[in-house]
PDB file of N, CA, C and O in Angstrom:
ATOM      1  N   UNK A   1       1.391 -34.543   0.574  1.00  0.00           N
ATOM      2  CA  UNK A   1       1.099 -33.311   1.269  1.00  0.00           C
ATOM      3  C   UNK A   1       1.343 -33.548   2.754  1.00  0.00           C
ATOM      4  O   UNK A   1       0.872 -34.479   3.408  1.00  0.00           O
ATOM      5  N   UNK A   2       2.215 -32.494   3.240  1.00  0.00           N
ATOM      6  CA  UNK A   2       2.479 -32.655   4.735  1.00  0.00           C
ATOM      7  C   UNK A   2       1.060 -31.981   5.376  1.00  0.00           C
ATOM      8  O   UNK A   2       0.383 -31.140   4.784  1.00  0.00           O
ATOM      9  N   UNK A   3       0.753 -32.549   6.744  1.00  0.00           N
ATOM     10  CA  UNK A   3       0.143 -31.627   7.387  1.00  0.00           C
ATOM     11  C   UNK A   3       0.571 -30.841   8.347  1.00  0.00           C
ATOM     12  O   UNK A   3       1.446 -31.418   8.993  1.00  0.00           O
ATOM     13  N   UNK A   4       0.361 -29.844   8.709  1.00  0.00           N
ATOM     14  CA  UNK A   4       1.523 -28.971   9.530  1.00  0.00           C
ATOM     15  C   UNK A   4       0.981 -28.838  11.113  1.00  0.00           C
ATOM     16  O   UNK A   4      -0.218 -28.753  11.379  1.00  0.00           O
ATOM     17  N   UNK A   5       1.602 -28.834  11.704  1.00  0.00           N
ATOM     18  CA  UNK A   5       1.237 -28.576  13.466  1.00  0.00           C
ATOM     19  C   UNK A   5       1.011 -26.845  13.387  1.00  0.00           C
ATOM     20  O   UNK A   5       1.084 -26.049  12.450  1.00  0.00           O
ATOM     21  N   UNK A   6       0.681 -26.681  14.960  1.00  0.00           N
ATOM     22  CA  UNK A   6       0.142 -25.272  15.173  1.00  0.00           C
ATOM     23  C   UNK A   6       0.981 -24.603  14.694  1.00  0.00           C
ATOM     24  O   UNK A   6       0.884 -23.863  13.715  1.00  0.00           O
ATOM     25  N   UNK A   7       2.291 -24.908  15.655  1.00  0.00           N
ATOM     26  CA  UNK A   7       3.615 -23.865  15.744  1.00  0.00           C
ATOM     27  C   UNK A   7       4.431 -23.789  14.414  1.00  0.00           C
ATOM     28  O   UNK A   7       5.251 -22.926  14.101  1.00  0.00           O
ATOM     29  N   UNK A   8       3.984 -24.996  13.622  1.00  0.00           N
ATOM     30  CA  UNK A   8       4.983 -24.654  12.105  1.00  0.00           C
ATOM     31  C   UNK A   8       3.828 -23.978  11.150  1.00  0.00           C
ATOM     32  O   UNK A   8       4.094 -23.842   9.956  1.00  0.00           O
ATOM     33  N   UNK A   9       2.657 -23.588  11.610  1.00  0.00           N
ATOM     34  CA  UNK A   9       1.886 -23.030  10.789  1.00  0.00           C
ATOM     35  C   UNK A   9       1.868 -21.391  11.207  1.00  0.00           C
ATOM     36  O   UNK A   9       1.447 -20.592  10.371  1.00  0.00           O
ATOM     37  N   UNK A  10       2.356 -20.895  12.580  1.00  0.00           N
ATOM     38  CA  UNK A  10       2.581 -19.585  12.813  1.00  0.00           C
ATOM     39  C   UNK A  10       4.104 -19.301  12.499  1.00  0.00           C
ATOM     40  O   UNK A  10       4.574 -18.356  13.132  1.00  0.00           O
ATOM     41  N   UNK A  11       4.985 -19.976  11.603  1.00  0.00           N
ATOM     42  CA  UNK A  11       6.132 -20.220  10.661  1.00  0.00           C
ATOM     43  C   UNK A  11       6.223 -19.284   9.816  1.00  0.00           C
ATOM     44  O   UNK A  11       7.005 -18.386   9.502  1.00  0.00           O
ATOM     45  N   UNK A  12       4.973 -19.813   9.437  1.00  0.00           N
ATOM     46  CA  UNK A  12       4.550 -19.411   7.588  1.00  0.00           C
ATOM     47  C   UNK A  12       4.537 -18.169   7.161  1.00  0.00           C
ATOM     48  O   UNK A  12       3.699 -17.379   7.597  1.00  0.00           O
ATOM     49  N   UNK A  13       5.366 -17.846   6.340  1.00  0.00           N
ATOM     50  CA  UNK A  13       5.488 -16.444   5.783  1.00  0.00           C
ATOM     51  C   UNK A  13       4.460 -16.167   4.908  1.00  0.00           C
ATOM     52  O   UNK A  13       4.344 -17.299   4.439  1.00  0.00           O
ATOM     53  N   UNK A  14       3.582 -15.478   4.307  1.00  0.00           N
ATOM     54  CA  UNK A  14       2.863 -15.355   3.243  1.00  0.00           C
ATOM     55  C   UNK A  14       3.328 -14.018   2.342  1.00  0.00           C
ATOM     56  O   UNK A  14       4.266 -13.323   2.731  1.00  0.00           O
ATOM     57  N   UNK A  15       2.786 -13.793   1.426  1.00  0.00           N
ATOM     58  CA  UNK A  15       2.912 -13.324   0.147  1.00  0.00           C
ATOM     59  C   UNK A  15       2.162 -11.771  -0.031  1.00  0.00           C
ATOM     60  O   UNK A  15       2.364 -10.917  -0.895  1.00  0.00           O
ATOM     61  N   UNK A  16       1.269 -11.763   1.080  1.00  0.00           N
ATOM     62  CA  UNK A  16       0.169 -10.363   1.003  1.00  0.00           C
ATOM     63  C   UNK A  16       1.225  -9.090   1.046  1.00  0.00           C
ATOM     64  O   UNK A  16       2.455  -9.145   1.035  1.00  0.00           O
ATOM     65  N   UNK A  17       0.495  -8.098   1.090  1.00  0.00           N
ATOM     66  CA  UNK A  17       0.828  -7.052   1.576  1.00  0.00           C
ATOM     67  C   UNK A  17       0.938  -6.756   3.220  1.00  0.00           C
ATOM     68  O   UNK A  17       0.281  -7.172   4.174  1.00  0.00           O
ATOM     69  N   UNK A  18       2.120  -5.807   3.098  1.00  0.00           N
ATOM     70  CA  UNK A  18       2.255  -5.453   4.502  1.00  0.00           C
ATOM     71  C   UNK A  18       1.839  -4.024   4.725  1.00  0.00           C
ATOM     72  O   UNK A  18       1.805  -3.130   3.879  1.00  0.00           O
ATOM     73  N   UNK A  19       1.541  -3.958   5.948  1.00  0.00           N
ATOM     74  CA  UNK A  19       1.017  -2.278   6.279  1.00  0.00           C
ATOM     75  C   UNK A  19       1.594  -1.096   5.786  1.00  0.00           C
ATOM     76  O   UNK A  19       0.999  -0.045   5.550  1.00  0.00           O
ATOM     77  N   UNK A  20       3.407  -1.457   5.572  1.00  0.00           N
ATOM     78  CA  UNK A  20       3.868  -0.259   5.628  1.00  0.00           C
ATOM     79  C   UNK A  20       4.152  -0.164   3.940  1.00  0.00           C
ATOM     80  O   UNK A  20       4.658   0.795   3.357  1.00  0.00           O
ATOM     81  N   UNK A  21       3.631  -1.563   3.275  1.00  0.00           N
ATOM     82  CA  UNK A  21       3.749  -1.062   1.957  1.00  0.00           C
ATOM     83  C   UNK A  21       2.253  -0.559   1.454  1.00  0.00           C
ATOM     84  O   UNK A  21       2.394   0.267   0.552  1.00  0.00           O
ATOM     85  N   UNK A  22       1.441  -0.705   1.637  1.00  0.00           N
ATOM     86  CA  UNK A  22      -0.436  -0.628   2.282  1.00  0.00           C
ATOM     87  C   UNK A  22      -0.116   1.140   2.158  1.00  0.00           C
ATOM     88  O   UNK A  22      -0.356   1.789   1.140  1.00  0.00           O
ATOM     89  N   UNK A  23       0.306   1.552   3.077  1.00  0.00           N
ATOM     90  CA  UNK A  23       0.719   3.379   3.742  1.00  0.00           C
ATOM     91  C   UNK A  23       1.461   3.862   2.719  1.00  0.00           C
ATOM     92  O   UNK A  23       1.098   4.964   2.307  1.00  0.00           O
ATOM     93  N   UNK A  24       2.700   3.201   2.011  1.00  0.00           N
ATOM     94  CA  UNK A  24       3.711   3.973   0.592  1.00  0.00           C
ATOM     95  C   UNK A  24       2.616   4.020  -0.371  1.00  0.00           C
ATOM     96  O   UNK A  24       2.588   5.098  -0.966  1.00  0.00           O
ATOM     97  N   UNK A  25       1.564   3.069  -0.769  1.00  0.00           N
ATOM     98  CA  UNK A  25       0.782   3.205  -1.656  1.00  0.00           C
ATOM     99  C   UNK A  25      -0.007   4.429  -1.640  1.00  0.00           C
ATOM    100  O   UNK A  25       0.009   5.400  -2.397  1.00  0.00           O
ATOM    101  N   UNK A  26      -0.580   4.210  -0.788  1.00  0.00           N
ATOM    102  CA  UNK A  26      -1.603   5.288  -0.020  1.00  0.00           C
ATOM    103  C   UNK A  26      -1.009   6.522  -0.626  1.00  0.00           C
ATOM    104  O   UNK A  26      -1.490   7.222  -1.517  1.00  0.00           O
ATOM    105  N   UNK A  27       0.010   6.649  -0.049  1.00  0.00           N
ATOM    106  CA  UNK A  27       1.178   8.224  -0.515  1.00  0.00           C
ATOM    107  C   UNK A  27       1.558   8.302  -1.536  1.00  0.00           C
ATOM    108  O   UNK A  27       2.074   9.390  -1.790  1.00  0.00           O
ATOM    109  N   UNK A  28       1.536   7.272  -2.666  1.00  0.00           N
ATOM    110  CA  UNK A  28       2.200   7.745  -4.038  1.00  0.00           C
ATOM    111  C   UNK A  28       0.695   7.728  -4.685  1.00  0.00           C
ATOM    112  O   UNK A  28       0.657   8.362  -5.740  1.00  0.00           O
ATOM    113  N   UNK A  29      -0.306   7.263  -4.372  1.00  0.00           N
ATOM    114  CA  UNK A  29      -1.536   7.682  -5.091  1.00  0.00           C
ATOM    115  C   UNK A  29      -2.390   8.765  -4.587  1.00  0.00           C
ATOM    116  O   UNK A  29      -3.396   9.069  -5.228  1.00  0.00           O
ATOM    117  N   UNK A  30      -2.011   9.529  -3.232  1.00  0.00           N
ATOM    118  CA  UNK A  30      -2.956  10.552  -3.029  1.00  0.00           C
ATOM    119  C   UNK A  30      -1.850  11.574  -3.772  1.00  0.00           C
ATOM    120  O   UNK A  30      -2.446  12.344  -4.526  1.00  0.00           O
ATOM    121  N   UNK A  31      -0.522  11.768  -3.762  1.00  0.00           N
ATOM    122  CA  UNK A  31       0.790  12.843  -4.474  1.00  0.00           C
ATOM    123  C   UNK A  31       0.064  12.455  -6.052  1.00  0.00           C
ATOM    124  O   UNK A  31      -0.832  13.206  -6.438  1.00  0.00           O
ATOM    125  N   UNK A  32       0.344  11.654  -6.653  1.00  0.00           N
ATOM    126  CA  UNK A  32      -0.348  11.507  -8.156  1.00  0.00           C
ATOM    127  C   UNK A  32      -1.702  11.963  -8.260  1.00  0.00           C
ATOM    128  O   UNK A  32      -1.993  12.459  -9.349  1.00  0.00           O
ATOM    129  N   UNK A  33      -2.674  11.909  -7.313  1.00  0.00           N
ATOM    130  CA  UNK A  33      -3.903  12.767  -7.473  1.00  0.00           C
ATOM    131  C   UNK A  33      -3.335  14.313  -7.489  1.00  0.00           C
ATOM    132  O   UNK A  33      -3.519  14.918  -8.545  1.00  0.00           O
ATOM    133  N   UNK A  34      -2.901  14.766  -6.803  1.00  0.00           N
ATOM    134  CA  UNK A  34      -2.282  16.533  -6.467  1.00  0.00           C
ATOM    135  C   UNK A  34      -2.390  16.595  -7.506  1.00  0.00           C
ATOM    136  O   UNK A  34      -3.343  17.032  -8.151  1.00  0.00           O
ATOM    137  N   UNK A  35      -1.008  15.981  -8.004  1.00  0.00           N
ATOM    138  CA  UNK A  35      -0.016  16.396  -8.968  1.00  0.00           C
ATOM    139  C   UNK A  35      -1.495  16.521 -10.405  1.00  0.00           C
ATOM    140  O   UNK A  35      -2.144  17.519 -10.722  1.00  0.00           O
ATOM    141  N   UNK A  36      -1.550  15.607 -10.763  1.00  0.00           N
ATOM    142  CA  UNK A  36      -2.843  15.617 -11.922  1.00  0.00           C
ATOM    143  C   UNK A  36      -3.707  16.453 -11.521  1.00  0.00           C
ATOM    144  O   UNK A  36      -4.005  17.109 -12.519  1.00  0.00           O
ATOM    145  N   UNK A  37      -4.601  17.016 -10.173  1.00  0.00           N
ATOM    146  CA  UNK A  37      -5.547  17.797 -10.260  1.00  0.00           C
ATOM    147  C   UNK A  37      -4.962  19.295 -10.452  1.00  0.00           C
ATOM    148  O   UNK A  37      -5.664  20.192 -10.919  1.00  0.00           O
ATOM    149  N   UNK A  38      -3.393  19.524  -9.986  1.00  0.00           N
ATOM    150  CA  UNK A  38      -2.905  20.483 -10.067  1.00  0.00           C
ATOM    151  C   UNK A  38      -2.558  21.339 -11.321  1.00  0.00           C
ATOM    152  O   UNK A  38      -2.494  22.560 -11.459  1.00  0.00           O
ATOM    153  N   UNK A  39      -2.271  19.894 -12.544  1.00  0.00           N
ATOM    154  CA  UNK A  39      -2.526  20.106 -14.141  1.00  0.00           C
ATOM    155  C   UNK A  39      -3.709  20.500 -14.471  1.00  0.00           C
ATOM    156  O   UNK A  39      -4.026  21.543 -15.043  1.00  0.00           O
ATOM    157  N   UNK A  40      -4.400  19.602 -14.084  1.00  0.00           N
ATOM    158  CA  UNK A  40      -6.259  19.726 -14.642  1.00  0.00           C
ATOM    159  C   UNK A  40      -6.718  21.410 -14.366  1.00  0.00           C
ATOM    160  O   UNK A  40      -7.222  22.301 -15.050  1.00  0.00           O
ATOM    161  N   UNK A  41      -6.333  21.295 -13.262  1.00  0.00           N
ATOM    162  CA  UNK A  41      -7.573  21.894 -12.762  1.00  0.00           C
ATOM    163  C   UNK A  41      -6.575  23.376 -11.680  1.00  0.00           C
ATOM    164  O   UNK A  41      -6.964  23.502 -10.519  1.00  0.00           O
ATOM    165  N   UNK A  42      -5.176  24.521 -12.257  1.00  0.00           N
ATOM    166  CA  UNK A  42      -4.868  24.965 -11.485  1.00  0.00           C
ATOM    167  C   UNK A  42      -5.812  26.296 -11.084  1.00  0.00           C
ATOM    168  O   UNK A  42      -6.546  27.143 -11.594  1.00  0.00           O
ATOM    169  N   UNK A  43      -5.332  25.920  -9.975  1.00  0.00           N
ATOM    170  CA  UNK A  43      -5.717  27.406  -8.701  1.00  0.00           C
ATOM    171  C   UNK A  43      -4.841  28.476  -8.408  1.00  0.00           C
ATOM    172  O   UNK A  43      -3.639  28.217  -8.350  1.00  0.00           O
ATOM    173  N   UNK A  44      -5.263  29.736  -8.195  1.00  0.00           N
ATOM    174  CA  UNK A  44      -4.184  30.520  -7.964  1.00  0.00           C
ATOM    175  C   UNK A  44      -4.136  30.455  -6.928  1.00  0.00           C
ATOM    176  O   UNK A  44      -5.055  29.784  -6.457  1.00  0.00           O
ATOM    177  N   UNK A  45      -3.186  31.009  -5.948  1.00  0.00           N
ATOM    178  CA  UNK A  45      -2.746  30.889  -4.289  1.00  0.00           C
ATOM    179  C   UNK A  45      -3.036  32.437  -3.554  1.00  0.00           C
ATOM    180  O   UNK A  45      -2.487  33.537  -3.619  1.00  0.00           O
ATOM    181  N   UNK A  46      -3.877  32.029  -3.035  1.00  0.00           N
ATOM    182  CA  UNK A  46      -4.654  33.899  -1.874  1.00  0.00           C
ATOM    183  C   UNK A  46      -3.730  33.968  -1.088  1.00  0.00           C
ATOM    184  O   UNK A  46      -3.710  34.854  -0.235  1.00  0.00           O
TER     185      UNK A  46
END
């Protein structure tokens, strides 16, 4: 096992999520709520 210095440890790519895939989520699960409450449950438009 290497041990790594400061600067090759602000290198390091990781594996998480990123914000702007964090925000697409966000948007394809609040559109899939609509869409299903819009089946469930429609409203007429005043």
């Amino acid at each position: 096992m290497k041990i790594l210095t400061n600067d090759e440890l602000k290198k390091v790519d990781g594996g998480g999520f990123s914000v702007g895939f964090m925000i697409g989520l966000g948007i394809v699960v609040t559109f899939l709520i609509g869409v299903i409450d819009g089946i469930v449950r429609p409203l007429k438009c005043n």
